[in-house]
N, C-alpha and C positions, 0 to 999 in steps of 0.2 A: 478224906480227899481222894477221887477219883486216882487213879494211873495214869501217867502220862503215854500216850498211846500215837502222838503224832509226829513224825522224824522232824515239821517244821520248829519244835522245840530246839531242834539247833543250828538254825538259821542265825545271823549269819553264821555260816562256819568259820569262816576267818573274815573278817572284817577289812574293805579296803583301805579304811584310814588308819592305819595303824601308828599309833604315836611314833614322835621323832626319837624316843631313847629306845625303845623296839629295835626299832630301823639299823640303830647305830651299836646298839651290840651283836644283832647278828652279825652286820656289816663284819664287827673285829676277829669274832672267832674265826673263820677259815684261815688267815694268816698268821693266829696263835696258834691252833692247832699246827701247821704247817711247819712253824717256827720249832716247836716241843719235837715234831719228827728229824726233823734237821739236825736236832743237839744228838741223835742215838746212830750208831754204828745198825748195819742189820741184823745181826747176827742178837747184839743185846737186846734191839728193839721187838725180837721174835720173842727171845725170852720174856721179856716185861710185858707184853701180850697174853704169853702165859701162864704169868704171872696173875696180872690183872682179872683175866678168867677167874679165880680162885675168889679177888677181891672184890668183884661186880659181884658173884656168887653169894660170899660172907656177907656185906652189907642188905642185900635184897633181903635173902635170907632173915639177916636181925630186924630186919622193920618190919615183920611179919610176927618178931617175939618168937622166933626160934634161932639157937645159936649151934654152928658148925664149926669146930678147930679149924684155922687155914694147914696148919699141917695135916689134920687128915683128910681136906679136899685135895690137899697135893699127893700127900701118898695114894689117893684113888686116881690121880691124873695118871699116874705110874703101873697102876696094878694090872693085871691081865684082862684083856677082855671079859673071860667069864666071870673073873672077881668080882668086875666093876658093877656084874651084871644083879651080885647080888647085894649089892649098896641102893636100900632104898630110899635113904635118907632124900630131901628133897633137895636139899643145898648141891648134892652130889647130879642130880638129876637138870638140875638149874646149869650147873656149869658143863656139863655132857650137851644140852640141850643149847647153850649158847654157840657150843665149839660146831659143833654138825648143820645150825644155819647160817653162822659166819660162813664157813665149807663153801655151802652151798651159793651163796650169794658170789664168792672169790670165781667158782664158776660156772654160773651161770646170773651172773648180773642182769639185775633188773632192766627193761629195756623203754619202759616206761613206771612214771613216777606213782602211778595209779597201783602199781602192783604189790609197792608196801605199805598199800592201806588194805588190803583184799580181805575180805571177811574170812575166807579158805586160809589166810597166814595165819589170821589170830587166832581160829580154832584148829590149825596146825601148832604153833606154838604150846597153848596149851594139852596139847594130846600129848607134846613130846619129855613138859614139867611132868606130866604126874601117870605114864601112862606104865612107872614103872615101881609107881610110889605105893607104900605097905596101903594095908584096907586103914589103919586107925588116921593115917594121913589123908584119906580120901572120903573118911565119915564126916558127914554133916552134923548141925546140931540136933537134926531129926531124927537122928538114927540112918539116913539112906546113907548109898554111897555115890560119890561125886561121879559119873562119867565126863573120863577124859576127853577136852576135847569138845565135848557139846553146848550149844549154843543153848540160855532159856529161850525157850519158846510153847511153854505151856502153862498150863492155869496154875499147879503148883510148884513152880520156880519165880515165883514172885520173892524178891529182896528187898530187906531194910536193911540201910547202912548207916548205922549211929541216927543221925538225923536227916539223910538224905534217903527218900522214897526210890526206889531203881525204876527206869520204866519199864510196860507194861511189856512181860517174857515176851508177848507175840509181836511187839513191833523191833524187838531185837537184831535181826539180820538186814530189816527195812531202814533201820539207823544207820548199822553197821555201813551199807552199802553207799546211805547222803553221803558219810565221813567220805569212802572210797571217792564218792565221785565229786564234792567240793574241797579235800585237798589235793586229789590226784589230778585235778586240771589244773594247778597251779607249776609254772614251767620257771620264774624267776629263782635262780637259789638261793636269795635271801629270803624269801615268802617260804620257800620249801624247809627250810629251816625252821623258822617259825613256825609254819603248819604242823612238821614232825614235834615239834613243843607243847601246840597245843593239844594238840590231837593225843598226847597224854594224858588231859584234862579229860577230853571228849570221852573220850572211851572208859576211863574210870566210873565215867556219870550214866555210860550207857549201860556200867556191872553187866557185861556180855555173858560171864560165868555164873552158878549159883556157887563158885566160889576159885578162889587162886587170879582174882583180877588183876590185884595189884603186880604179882611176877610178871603176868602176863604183860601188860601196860611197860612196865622197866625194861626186858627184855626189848621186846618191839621197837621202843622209842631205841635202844643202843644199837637195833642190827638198822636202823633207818638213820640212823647216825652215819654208821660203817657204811652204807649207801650213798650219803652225799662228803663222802671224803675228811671225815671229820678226824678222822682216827683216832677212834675212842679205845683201840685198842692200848692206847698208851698212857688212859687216863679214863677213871670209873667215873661215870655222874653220879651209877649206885650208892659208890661212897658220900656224894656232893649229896644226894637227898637223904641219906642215913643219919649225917653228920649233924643233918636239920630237921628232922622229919618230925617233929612235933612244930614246924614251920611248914613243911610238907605238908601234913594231915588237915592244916588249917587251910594254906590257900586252896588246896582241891576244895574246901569247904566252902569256903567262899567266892568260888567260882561257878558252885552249884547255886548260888543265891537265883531268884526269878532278879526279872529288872528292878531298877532301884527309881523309876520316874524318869521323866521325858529325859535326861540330860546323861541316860544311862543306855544308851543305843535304843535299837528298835527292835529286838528280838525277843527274845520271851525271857533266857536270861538276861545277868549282869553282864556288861562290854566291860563298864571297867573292873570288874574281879578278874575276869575272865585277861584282860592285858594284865593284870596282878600276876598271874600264875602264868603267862608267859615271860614275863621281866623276871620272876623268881628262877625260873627254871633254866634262861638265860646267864642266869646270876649265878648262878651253881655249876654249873659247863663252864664259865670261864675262871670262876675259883679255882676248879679241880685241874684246869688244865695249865694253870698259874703254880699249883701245890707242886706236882709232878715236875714244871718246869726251874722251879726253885730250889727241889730237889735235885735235881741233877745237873744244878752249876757245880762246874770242876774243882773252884775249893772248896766248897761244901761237903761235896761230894768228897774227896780224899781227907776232910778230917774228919767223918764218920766211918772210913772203911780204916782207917788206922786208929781211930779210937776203937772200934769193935776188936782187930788184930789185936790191940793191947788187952782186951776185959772181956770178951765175950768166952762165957765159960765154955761153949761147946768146942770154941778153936783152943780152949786150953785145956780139955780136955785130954784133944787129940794133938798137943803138942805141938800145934803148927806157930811157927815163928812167927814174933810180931814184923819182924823186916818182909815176910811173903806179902803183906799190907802192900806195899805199892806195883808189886806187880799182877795182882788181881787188881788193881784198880786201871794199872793200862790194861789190862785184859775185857774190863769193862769197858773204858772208852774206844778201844779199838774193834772190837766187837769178837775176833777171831786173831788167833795169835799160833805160828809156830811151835810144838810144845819142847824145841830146843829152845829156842828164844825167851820160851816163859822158865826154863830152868835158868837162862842168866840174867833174868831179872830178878830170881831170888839172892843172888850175890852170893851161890855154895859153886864148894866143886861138885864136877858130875856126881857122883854116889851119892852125899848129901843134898845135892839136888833133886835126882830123881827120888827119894825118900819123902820130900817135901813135896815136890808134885802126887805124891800117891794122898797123902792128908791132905792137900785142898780138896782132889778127888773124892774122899774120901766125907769129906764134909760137904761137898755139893756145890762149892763154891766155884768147881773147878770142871767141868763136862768134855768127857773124852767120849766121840762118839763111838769110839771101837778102844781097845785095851792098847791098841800101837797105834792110834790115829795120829798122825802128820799135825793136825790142826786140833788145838785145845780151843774149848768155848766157854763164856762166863756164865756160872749158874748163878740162879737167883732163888736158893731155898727161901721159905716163907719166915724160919727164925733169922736169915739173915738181911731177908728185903726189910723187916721193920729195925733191922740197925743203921741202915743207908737209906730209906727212906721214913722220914720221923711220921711216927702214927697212923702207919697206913693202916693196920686193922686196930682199930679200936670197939671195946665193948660196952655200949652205954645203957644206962639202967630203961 
């Protein structure tokens, strides 16, 4: 079978008639998401961001069948510049690469909607995944090695992807650009959402890369999230498509289908697969931001942080009392706390207060920005975020 070699192969781009359960779960997310930023103080809600970096990281990561510790992408959030510089791994490169375009977008905001489709992001994106990644990370199965960064557009960068033919490398950038310019004139932010959805699909089928698509695609679709206010910093979809991704790997499958007969749109693909994998990926955003939000109801939430003060061996380790449990957890809700006031909420006297405050500190639990800071902050180490938040890194086979 020939190469597909005409950008009209993705015509429509997004379809005007878009069904009514479409319509009506974009419609709901911006108020759920909106609702999940409300329950957090700022100060936690920066940390759980920082957090989440780690987790959007780890999940992408494992649907790729490579696995990174969450604590050692956290101890590389920590390490020195130069350190960092010599962690090739790609999960560490993934979450480096997320924090520096988030950066970027905070200031200097897109000013048109056109500019988070731009061909120049996607093959920015990808320079910044792997532009630091070892050679064995970047050898193909040919023996070459991958340049970061570059778009196929030649005779031997043709891809097979399981059963889906990629098309042809030289209409690559010609595609690219249809995407740019039939989602980037959609100005509705319900459509725009949607668009960012699909346009997941889109780009996977257009295999831009001779390889690292798939980061790429996850990536993009989260900082075009962080674009229209979704604040995915509070909540992974990585996780939502990891969690399902032998669900994942199918509907991008059957969104690549050609049409399925007159009653299947007019374009060259499937309309309705192609609504399948946007209702999915819909489906998954409001899981994950449903997970998070369930998470962090306030009884919940205090009888995981004082179940863990009772059994978590590294706080008993370090001898921290199970009664410090509740005032790390107003420390949590309240996001920044006094750190006289956080000693009498452990219910010691001074000396065994400040003793106590050095072991929360000392376990992570506890963030002092300076050794005499006025203001303590609540930390969220990664063995302690999966005791207050149930199963956020999980490893599946």
């Amino acid at each position: 079978m020939p190469l597909i070699t005409s950008k009209s192969w993705l015509d429509p781009v997004l379809p005007e008639d878009l069904p009514p359960s479409i319509i009506s779960r974009a419609d709901a997310l911006p108020s759920k998401a909106a609702f999940l930023a409300g329950r957090l103080a700022t100060e936690t809600a920066e940390q759980l961001t920082r957090l989440l970096r780690i987790t959007n990281t780890y999940y992408s990561n494992l649907i790729e069948g490579q696995y990174t510790a969450p604590a050692d992408m956290q101890r590389a959030q920590s390490a020195p510049k130069r350190e960092r510089r010599l962690l090739k791994d790609l999960a560490i490169q993934h979450m480096e690469a997320q924090l520096v375009f988030e950066r970027a977008l905070r200031r200097y905001p897109a000013e048109d909607f056109r500019q988070l489709f731009d061909p120049a992001l996607v093959s920015a994106l990808h320079y910044r995944l792997f532009k630091d990644a070892d050679a064995a990370s970047r050898t193909l199965a040919d023996g070459r090695l991958m340049q970061p960064g570059r778009l196929r557009s030649t005779a031997d960068e043709q891809v097979v992807v399981g059963q889906h033919d990629a098309p042809d490398a030289a209409a690559v950038l010609a595609m690219l650009r249809h995407l740019q310019e039939g989602f980037g004139r959609i100005v509705d932010p319900r459509r725009q959402l949607i668009a960012v959805l699909a346009n997941h699909h889109r780009l996977a089928w257009v295999h831009p890369f001779v390889d690292g698509n798939g980061r790429v695609a996850r990536l993009l679709t989260h900082l075009q999230l962080v674009h229209l206010g979704l604040q995915p910093g509070l909540w992974s979809l990585a996780r939502g498509l990891a969690r399902r991704h032998e669900e994942y790997y199918r509907m991008l499958a059957l969104a690549d289908r050609p049409r399925e007969g007159d009653l299947d749109g007019r374009g060259q693909m499937s309309r309705r697969h192609y609504f399948g994998f946007i209702e999915f990926m819909l489906d998954v955003c409001h899981d994950q931001i449903d997970y998070m939000t369930a998470a962090l109801n306030r009884e919940a939430l205090r009888e995981r942080v004082t179940r863990a003060f009772r059994y978590n061996e590294r706080l008993l380790q370090l001898k921290v009392r199970p009664e410090s449990g509740p005032a790390v957890l107003a420390l949590i809700l309240q996001g920044a706390m006094p750190r006289n006031e956080l000693k009498v909420f452990t219910g010691l006297t001074p000396r065994p207060a400040i003793d106590e405050l050095q072991r929360l500190i000392q376990a992570g639990v506890v963030l002092s920005p300076t050794p005499k800071s006025r203001l303590v902050l609540p930390g969220l180490p990664a063995w302690f975020a999966q005791e207050i938040f149930p199963d956020l890194h999980r490893r599946f086979q």
